[in-house]
Every structure is written in structure tokens, then in C-alpha cells.
C-alpha positions as a Python dict, from the first residue, in 0.01 Angstrom:
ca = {
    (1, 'X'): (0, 0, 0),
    (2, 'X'): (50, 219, -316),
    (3, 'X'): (394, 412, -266),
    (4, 'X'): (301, 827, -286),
    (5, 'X'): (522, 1044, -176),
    (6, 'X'): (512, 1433, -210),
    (7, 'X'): (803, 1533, -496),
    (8, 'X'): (890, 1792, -345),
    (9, 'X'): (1032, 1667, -80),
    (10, 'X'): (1220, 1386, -198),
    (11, 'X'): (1503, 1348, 92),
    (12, 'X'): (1530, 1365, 446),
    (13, 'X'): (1704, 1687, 423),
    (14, 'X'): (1399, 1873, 246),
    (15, 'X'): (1196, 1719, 525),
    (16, 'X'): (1482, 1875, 832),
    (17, 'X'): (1470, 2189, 642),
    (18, 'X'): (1076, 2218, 581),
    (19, 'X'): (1008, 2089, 1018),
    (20, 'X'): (1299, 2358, 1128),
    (21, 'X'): (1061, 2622, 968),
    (22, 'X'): (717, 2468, 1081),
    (23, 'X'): (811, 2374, 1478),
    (24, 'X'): (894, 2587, 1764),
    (25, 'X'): (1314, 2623, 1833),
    (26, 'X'): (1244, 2425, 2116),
    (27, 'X'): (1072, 2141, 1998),
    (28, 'X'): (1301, 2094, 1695),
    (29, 'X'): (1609, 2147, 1846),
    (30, 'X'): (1515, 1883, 2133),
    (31, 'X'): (1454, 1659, 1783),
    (32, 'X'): (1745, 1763, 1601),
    (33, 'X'): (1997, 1755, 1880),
    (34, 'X'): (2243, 1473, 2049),
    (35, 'X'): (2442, 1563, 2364),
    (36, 'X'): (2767, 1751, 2493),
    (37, 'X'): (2923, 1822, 2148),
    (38, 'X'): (2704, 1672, 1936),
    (39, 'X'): (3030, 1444, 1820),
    (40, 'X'): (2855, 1073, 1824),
    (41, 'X'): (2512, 1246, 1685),
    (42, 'X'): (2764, 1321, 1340),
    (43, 'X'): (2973, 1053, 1394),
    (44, 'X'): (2686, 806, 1356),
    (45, 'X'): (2553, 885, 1011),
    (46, 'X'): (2911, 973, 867),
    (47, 'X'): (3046, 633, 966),
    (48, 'X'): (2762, 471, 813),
    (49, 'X'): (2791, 659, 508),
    (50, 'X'): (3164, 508, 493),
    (51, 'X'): (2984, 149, 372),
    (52, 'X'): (3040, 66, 53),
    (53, 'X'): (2855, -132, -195),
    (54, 'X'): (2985, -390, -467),
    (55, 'X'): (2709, -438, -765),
    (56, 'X'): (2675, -695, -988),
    (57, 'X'): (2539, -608, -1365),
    (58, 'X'): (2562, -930, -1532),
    (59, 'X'): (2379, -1145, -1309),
    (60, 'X'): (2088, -1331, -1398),
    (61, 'X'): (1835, -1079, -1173),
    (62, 'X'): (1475, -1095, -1116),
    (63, 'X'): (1316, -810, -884),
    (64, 'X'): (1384, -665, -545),
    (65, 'X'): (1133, -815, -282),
    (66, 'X'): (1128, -590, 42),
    (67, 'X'): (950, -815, 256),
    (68, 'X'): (1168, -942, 548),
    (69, 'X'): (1027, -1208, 832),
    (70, 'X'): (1118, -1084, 1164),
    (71, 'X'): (1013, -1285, 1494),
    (72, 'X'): (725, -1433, 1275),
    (73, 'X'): (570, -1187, 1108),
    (74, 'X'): (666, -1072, 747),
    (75, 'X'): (700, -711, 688),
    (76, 'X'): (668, -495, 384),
    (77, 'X'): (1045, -384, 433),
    (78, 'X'): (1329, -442, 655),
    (79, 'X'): (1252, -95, 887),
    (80, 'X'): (1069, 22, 1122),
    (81, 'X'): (1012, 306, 1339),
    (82, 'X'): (1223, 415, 1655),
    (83, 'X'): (999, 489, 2017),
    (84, 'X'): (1046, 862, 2061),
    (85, 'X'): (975, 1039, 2380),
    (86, 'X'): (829, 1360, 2352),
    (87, 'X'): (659, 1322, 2026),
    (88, 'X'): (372, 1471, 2050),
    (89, 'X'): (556, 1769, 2164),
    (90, 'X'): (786, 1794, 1821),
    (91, 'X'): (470, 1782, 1649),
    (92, 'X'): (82, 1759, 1766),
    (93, 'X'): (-79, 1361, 1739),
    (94, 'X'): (288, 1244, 1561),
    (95, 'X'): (281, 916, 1765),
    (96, 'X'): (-92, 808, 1669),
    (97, 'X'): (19, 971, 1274),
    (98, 'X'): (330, 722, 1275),
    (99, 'X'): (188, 450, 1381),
    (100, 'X'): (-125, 410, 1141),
    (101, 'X'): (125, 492, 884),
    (102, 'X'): (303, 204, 1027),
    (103, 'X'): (52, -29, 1030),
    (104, 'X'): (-89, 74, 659),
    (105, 'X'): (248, 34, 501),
    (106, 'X'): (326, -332, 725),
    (107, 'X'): (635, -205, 913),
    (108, 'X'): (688, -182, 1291),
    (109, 'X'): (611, 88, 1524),
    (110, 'X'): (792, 90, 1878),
    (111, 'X'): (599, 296, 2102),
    (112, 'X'): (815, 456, 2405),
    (113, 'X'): (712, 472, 2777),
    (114, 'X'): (779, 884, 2776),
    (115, 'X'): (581, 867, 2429),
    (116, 'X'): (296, 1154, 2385),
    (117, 'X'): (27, 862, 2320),
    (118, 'X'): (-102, 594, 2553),
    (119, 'X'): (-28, 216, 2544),
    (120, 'X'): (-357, 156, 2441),
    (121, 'X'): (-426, 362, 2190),
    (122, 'X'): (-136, 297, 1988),
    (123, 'X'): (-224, -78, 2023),
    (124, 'X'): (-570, 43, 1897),
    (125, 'X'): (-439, 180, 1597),
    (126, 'X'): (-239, -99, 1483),
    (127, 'X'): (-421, -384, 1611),
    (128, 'X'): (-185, -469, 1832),
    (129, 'X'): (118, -486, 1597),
    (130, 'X'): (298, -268, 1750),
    (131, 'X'): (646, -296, 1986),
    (132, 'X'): (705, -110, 2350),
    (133, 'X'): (991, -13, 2490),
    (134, 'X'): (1061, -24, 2850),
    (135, 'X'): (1225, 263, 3056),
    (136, 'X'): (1270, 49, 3338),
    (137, 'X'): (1053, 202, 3615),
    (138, 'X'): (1202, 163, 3985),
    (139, 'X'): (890, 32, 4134),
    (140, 'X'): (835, -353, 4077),
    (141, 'X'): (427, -265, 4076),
    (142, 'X'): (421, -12, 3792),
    (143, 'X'): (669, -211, 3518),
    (144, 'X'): (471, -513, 3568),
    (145, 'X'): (172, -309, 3508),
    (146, 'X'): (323, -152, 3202),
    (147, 'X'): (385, -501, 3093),
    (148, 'X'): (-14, -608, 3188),
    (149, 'X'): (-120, -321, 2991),
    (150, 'X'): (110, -394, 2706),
    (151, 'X'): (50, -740, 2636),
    (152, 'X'): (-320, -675, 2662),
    (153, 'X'): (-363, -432, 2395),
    (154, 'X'): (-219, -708, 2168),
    (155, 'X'): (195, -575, 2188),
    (156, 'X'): (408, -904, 2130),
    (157, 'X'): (695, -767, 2099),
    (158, 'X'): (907, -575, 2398),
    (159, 'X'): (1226, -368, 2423),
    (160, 'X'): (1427, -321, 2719),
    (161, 'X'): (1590, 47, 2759),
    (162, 'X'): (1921, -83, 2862),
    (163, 'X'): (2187, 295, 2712),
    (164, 'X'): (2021, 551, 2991),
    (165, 'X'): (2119, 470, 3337),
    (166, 'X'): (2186, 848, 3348),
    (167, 'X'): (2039, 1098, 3143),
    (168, 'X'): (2235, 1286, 2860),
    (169, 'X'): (2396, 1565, 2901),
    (170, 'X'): (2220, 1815, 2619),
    (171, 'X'): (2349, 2170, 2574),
    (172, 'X'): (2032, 2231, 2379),
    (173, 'X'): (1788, 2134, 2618),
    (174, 'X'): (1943, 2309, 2901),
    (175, 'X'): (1943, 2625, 2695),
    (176, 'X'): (1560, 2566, 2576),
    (177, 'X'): (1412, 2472, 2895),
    (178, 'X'): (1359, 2101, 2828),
    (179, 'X'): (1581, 1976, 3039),
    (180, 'X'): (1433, 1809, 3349),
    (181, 'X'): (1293, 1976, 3567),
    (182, 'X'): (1105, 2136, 3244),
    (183, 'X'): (1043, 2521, 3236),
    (184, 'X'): (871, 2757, 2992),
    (185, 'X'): (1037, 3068, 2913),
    (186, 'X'): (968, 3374, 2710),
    (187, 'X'): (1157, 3277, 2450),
    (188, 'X'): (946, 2953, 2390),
    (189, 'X'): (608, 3103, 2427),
    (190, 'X'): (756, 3358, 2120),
    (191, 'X'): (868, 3082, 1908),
    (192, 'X'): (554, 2869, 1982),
    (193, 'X'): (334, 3224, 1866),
    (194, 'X'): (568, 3222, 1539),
    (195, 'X'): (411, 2825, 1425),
    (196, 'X'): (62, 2882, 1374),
    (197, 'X'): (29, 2531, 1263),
    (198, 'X'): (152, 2358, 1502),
    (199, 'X'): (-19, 2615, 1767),
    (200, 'X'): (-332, 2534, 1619),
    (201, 'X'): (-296, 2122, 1620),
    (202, 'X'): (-158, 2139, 1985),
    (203, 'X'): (-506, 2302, 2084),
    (204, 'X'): (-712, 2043, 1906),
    (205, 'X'): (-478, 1759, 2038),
    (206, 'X'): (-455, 1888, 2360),
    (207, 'X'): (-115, 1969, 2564),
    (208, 'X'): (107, 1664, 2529),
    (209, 'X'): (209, 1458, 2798),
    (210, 'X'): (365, 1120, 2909),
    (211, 'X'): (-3, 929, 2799),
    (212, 'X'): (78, 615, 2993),
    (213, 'X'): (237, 733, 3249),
    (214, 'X'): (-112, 924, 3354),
    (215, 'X'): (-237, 678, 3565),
    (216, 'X'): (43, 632, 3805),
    (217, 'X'): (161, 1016, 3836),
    (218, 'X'): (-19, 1228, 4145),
    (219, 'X'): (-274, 1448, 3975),
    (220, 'X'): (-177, 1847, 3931),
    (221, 'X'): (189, 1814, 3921),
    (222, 'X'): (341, 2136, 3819),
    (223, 'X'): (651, 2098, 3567),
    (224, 'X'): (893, 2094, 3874),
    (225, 'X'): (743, 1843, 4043),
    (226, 'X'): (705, 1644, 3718),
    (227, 'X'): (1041, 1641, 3669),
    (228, 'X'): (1080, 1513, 4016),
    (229, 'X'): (811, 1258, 3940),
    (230, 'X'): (1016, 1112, 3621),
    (231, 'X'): (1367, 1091, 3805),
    (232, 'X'): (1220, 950, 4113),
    (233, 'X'): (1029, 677, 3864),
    (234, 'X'): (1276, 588, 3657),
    (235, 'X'): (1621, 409, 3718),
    (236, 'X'): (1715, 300, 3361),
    (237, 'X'): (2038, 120, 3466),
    (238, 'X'): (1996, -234, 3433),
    (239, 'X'): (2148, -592, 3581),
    (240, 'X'): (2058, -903, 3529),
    (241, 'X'): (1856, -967, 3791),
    (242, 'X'): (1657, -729, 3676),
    (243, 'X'): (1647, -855, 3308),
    (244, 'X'): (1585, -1231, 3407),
    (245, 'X'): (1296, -1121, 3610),
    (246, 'X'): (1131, -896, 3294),
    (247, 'X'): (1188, -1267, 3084),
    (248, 'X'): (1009, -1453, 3270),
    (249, 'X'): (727, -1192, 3342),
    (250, 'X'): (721, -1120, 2993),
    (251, 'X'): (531, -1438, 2735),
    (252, 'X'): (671, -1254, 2363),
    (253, 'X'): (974, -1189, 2230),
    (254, 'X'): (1239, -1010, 2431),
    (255, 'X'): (1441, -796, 2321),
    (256, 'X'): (1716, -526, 2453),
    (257, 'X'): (1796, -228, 2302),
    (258, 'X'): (2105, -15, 2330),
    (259, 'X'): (2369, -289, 2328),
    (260, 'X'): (2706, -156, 2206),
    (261, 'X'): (2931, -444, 2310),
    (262, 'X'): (2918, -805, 2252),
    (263, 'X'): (3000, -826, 2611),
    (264, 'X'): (2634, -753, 2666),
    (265, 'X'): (2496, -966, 2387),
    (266, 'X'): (2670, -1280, 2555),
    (267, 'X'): (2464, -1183, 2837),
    (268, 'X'): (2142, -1162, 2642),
    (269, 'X'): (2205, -1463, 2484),
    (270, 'X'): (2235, -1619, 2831),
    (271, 'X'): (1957, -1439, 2968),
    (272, 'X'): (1689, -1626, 2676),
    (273, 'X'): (1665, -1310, 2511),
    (274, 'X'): (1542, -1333, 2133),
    (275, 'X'): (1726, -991, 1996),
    (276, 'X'): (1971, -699, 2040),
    (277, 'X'): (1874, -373, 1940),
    (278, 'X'): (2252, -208, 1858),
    (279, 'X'): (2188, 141, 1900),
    (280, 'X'): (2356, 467, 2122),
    (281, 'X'): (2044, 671, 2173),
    (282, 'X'): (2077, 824, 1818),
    (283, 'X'): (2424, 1026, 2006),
    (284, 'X'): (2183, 1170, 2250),
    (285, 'X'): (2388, 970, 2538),
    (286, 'X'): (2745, 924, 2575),
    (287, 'X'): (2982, 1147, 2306),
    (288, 'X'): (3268, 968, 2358),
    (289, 'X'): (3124, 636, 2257),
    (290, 'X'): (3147, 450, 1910),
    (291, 'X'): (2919, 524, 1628),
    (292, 'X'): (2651, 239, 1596),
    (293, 'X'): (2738, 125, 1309),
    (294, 'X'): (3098, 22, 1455),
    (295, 'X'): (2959, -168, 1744),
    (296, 'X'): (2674, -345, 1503),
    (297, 'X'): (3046, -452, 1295),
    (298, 'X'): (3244, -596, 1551),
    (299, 'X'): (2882, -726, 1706),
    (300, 'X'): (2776, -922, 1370),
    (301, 'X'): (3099, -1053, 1318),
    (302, 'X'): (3018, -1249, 1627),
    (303, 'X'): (2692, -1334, 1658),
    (304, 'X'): (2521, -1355, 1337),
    (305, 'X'): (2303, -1642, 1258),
    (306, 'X'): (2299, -1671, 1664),
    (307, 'X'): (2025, -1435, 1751),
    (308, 'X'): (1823, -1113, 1569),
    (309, 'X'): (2039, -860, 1547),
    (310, 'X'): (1897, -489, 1465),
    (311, 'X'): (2001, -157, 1451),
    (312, 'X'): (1934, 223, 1520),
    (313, 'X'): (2102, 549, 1566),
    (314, 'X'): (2259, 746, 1241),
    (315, 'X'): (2017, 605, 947),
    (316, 'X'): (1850, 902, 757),
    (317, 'X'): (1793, 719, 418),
    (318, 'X'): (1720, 415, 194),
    (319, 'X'): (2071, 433, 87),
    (320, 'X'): (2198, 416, 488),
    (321, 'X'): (1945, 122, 549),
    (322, 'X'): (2121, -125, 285),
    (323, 'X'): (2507, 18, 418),
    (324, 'X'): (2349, -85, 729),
    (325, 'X'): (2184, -452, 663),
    (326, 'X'): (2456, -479, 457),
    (327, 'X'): (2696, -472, 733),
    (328, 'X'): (2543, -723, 942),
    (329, 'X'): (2197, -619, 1071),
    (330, 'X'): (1874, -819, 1028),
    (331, 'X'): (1644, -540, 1065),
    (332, 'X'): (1663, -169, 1112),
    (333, 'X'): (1489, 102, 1261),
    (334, 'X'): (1487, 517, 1194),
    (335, 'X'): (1353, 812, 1467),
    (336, 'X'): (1454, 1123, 1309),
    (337, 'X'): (1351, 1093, 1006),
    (338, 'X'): (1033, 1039, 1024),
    (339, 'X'): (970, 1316, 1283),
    (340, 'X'): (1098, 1554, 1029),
    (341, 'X'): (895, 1429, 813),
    (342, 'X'): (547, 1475, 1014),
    (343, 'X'): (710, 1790, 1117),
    (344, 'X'): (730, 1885, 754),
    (345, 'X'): (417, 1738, 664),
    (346, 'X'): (164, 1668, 904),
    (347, 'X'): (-67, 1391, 880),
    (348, 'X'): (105, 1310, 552),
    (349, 'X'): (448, 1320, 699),
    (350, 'X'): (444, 920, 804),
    (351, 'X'): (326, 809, 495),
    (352, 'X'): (547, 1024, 273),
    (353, 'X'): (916, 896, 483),
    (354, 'X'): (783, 531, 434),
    (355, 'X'): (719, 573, 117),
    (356, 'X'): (1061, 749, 16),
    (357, 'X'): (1263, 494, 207),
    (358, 'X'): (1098, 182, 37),
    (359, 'X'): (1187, 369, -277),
    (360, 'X'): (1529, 440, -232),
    (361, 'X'): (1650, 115, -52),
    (362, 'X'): (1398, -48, -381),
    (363, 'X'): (1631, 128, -575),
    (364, 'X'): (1968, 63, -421),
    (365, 'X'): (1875, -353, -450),
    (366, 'X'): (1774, -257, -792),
    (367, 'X'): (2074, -120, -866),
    (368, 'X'): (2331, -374, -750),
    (369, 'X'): (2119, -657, -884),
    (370, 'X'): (2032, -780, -481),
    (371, 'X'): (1697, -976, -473),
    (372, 'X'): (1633, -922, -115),
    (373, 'X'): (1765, -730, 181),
    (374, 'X'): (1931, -1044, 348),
    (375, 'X'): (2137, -1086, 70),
    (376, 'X'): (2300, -760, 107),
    (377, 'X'): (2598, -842, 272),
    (378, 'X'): (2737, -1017, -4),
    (379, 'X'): (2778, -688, -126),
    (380, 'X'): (2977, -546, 113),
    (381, 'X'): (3312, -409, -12),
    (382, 'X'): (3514, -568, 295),
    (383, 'X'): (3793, -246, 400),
}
């Protein structure tokens, strides 16, 4: 797909400054926020950013090729984009935007369970190329019907939720109302009138809500008893019992997501798994843990070459996204980002952050004479 991007945004912080002005304090700052302190949230791009990068100018260098294989399908680039709860909430339609941008620019979309759009219809979009991740629902009927529906609409690839047995603590959602139970205050009815745009797209997209969750929730629940509804559903805290029976209910690859230990790797490895998904919830989670880049380190070190290894939590560039493979991952995948970027620009907003980030990680390979994104690491400046 040709790359276009709009110039004048040409960084993820023009796209967090343009969505802070077009979305409703609420919405953003449930986007924009991580928990308690907000330490791991800053702690995770910051440590990435300490990566360094050793070029080569005299080699004997052809182009940069993007394309990366990943559990047999080759991809445009070596990224793709994080499930997000809540989306269509940040912005109106953002999951359905994301993922045809997704699927037009040959990149992964993971769709989450609390996502704004439906199993199906995000399957629709993409022809079934698209991941879902699991928030591992208490009842043994509904996540084996999650998984039915999933592997139906053509999803071959699933993620376990394995970093929220409990939910984050968020100063920012407590203050605007999205904590659980949910409320709607004054304030947030004010801000909402102040976004026209987004006002205006929430009417013609209707008032978002957890799309595949519809079926199995009692019908009029009022935002209390929603929140009821979601903590009486969901027990994200996992064991292996409960992981061994998801692989062998589930026929594609396996994956979990939110290992920070190699501890838990070993027991993915054990468990058949295909891939770890190193990641801390973006800092939405636990403070007090390490950033994700230090766990993907020690995590690499170990297990490279022995299963797919991937990464989230702290990327916000092309530039982080080579630090990153660079460091050990096979793969990696970006949230806020791009919901800056449809929050910034709409329909356009998925195509635009695709198209910037092949650009800049283009340029970055370009630049230290790398031919592909696997060979990356070999230009690590080892600390």
C-alpha cells in the first residue's frame, strides 16, 4: 500500500497533542494514563529510549525490506496493533478504523474482549486476519464460546490475558468516572459538549459498548450493574490448569501475553505454547514493576531462537520499534499510538500512524545499513 501520511503531523507527539484537543478529558485521559503514579507508564518508553544503535557506513548495502514472517504469514513490517478496551469510547468506530487500516497496510490487528467492536465484525473486516485476546472469563461456557466465535470468523491467532488478575489502580479513572462501577458526571457531559466531533461520530456510531460481550450480558443493565456484570465475569488470574485446557481447546497458535519473567515463559514453553507476548499493560498495572523492555532483555537472553518472542508496552515510534527488535524481540506491537492518531485524525488516523512508523523504522535500517529487521540486533551497542 502506497505510504501517505499527513505532514503535519509527522510524530506521535503532534498526534497526543492534536487527540488531547479533539476527545473528551475523560476519554483521553483513560488513553493517556497508566496507574498509581504513573512511574512504569514513563519508565517504559524512557528505558527503551536508553537502546542504542551501532551503524555500519561502509558495508556493501542493498535496501531495507520490512516484511517479517510471523507464525506463517509474512507481514508488511515487524508491528502490529495492541487490543484496546474501550476504543470506541476514546474515539467513535476506532476499532473497525484500525483494523481495515491493518489489514490494507498487511500488519496485525489484536482485537480485545472489552473492545468497542464485535468478534465478528472485526474478522469481517480483515478477512479473518486478525488476533483476539482473551480476558479469561470465569465461566467455562462463555470462553469456549468466545473461542467458537473466534475461530469461526477466520481468527488463527489467540492471546491469553495473563498481567490482570486484579485491576489497576488508576488515579485518573477514579477521578473521571471510569473506574468500575462506571458513572457519568457533570463534568463529563461538559467536556463531551466541548468535542463536537467526536459528539457527532458517537451519534452516528451509536453509544459504545463491550460488542462481544452483548450476547452473554442480561439486557438493560444500568452502568452499576454493568460494572457488577464485568467483575463477576471476569477472573483474569491464570494457572495452568487453566492454560493447558485453553491449548487444547484452542487448534491455532497460542500465545500469552503479559509475561514479565522467564519464570513464566518456561511454563509456556511447557505448556505447547507457540509465543510470549512481553508486555506490563502499557504501566496501566503494577508501578512498581520493571519496564518491558528490561524483562524482554533478561527474557531474550534466554529464550531466543526457542520460541516467538514479542513485545508491547512503551513503543511510541519507528525509532523505539528497532531499539526494541533490536534488543531481542521478533515482533512488536503499539496501542497508544495509534489511538492518538485516530483521535487526531479520524478515519485517516490508522492509516497515517502506519504509515509514519514504516517510514521511520525504513529509515532507521536505512540509516545503519540493516537489510531487515531480524538483523537488528547485531546492532545493538551491548552496555
Amino acid at each position: 500500500m502506497e505510504l501517505k501520511y499527513n505532514s503535519k503531523y509527522p510524530s506521535v507527539e503532534d498526534l497526543r497533542k492534536r487527540a488531547k484537543y479533539k476527545m473528551p478529558g475523560f476519554a483521553f485521559e483513560y488513553l493517556d494514563g497508566g496507574c498509581n503514579e504513573d512511574v512504569n507508564l514513563q519508565r517504559n518508553t524512557s528505558d527503551i529510549r536508553e537502546v542504542q544503535l551501532k551503524p555500519y557506513y561502509l558495508r556493501n548495502y542493498q535496501n531495507a525490506d520490512l516484511k517479517t514472517e510471523l507464525f506463517g504469514h509474512v507481514y508488511d513490517a515487524p508491528f502490529g496493533i495492541c487490543p484496546i478496551g474501550l476504543q470506541g469510547l476514546m474515539w467513535p468506530n476506532s476499532p473497525e478504523i484500525l483494523a481495515k487500516a491493518a489489514f490494507d497496510h498487511n500488519v496485525p490487528f489484536m482485537l480485545s474482549t472489552v473492545s468497542t467492536s464485535s468478534i465478528e465484525r472485526i474478522g469481517e473486516i480483515t478477512e479473518g486476519l486478525a488476533w483476539f485476546q482473551l480476558y479469561n472469563p470465569r465461566e467455562q461456557h462463555i470462553r469456549f464460546d468466545l473461542l467458537d466465535r473466534a475461530w469461526d470468523a477466520g481468527y488463527t491467532v489467540l492471546a491469553i490475558l495473563s498481567d490482570v488478575p486484579t485491576f489497576g489502580f488508576r488515579p485518573r479513572d477514579i477521578r473521571s468516572g471510569l473506574a468500575m462501577p462506571p458513572k457519568m458526571t457533570t463534568k463529563n457531559i461538559i467536556q463531551m459538549l466541548g468535542c463536537p466531533e467526536w459528539g457527532i461520530k458517537t451519534l452516528i456510531h451509536g453509544t459504545p459498548g463491550f460488542a462481544s460481550m452483548k450476547k452473554y450480558m442480561p439486557k438493560g443493565l444500568d452502568m452499576a450493574r454493568l460494572g457488577k456484570f464485568m467483575d463477576d465475569t471476569f477472573s483474569g488470574r491464570l494457572n495452568e490448569d487453566k492454560v493447558a485446557e485453553i491449548r487444547d481447546k484452542w487448534k491455532g497458535k497460542l500465545i500469552i501475553k503479559g509475561v514479565a519473567s522467564t519464570e513464566d515463559v518456561a511454563t509456556a514453553l511447557r505448556l505447547g505454547l507457540d509465543g510470549v507476548l512481553v508486555s506490563n499493560h502499557g504501566g496501566r498495572q503494577l508501578d512498581a514493576g520493571e519496564s518491558a523492555i528490561s524483562s524482554l532483555r533478561e527474557i531474550a537472553t534466554k529464550y531466543k531462537g526457542q520460541t516467538t518472542i514479542m513485545m508491547d508496552s512503551g513503543m511510541r515510534s519507528g525509532p523505539d520499534i528497532a531499539r526494541t527488535l533490536a534488543t531481542g524481540a521478533d515482533f512488536a506491537f503499539l496501542g497508544r499510538t495509534f489511538m492518538y492518531a485516530v483521535g487526531a485524525l479520524g478515519d485517516e488516523g490508522g492509516n497515517h500512524a502506519i504509515s509514519m512508523l514504516k517510514i521511520q523504522l525504513r529509515q532507521v535500517l536505512e540509516q545503519i545499513c540493516c537489510e531487515n529487521p531480524a538483523d537488528l540486533s547485531k546492532h545493538l551497542v551491548e552496555k
